[in-house]
C-alpha positions in Angstrom: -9.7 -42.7 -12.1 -10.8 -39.5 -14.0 -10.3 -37.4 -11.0 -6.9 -38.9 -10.2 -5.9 -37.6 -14.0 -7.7 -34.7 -13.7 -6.1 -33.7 -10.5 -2.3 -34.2 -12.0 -3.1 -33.0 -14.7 -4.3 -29.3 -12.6 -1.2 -29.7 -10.6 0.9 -30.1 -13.4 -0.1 -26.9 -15.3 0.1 -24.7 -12.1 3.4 -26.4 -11.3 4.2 -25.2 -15.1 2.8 -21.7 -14.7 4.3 -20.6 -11.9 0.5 -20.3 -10.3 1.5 -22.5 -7.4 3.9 -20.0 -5.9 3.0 -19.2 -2.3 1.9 -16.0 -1.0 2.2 -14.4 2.2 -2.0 -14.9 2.7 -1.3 -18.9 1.1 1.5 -19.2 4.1 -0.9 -17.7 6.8 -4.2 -19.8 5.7 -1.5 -23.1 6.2 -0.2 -22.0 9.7 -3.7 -21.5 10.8 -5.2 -24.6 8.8 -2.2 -26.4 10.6 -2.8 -24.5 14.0 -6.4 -25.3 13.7 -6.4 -28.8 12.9 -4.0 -29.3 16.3 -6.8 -27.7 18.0 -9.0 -30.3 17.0 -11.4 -27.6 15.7 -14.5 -28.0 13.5 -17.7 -26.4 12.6 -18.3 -23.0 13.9 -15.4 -23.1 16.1 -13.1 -23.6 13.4 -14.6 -21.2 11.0 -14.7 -18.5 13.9 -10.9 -19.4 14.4 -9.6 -19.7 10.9 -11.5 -15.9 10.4 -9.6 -14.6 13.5 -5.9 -16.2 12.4 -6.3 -14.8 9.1 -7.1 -11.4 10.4 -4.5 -11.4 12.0 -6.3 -11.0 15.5 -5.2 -14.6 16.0 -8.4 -14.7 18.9 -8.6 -18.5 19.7 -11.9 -20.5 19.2 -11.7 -22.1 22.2 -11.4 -19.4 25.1 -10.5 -22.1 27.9 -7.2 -22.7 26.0 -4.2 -20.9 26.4 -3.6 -18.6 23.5 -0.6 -18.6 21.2 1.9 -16.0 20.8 1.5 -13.4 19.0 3.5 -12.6 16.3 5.3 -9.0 16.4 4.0 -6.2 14.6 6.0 -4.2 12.0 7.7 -1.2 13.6 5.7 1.0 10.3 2.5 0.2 11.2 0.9 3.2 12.8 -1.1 2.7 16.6 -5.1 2.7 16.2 -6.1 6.2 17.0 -8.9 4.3 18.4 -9.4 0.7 19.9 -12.3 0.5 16.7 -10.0 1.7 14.0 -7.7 -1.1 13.2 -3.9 -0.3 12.7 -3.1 0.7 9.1 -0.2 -1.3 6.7 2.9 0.3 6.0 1.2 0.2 2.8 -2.0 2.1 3.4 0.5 4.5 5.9 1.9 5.5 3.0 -1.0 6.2 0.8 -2.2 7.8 3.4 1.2 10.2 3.8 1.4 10.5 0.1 -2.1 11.6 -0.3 -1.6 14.6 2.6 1.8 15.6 1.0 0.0 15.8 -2.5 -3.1 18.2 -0.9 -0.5 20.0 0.6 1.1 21.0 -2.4 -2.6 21.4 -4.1 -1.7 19.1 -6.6 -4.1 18.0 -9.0 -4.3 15.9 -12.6 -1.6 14.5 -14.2 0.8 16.0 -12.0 -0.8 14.7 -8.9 -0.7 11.0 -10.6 3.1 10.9 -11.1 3.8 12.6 -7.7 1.6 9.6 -6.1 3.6 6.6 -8.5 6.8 8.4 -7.5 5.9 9.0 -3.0 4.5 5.3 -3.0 7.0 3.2 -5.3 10.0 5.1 -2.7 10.1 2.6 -0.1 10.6 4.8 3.3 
């Protein structure tokens, strides 16, 4: 009975908060809970896949099976140089194209800091 009380009473105070609002990672971790638990998984298998589908490498757990689609990447996300290096973010691709503009132009300090709020709050 306490647990049934204690339980609404969590749910009512994220509910209230605004803490319960999804995420992209929450949506992901329920597709692949969801995808997993069709699969029947468990144990190993279904740690293994749940680390794969939340990687995004979506590898299944059970090789025999057919896999799923893939889902498309973003057109921003830069190619792997190399098959270790994994693909960067549109994010990190433009931390990482901010930070050569800023060594380009020797930038350094203060002035450095607001050139880097400014290059990665323009989305490109």
């Amino acid at each position: 009975m306490k647990k049934g009380v204690l339980i609404g009473l969590m749910m009512a105070t994220f509910a209230t908060t605004g803490a319960w609002a999804e995420s992209a990672q929450q949506d992901r971790m329920k597709s692949c809970n969801e995808e997993a638990g069709k699969k029947s998984l468990s144990g190993d298998a279904r740690k293994d896949f749940m680390k794969s589908c939340l990687s995004g490498t979506a590898a299944d757990a059970k090789p025999a099976a057919a896999k799923p689609a893939e889902k498309a990447k973003p057109a921003a996300v830069a190619p792997a140089a190399n098959k270790d290096e994994k693909a960067l973010t549109p994010q990190q691709q433009r931390m990482k194209d901010c930070n050569a503009e800023a060594k380009a132009k020797d930038m350094k300090g203060d002035q450095r800091k607001a050139f880097m709020k400014s290059c990665l709050s323009n989305k490109k």
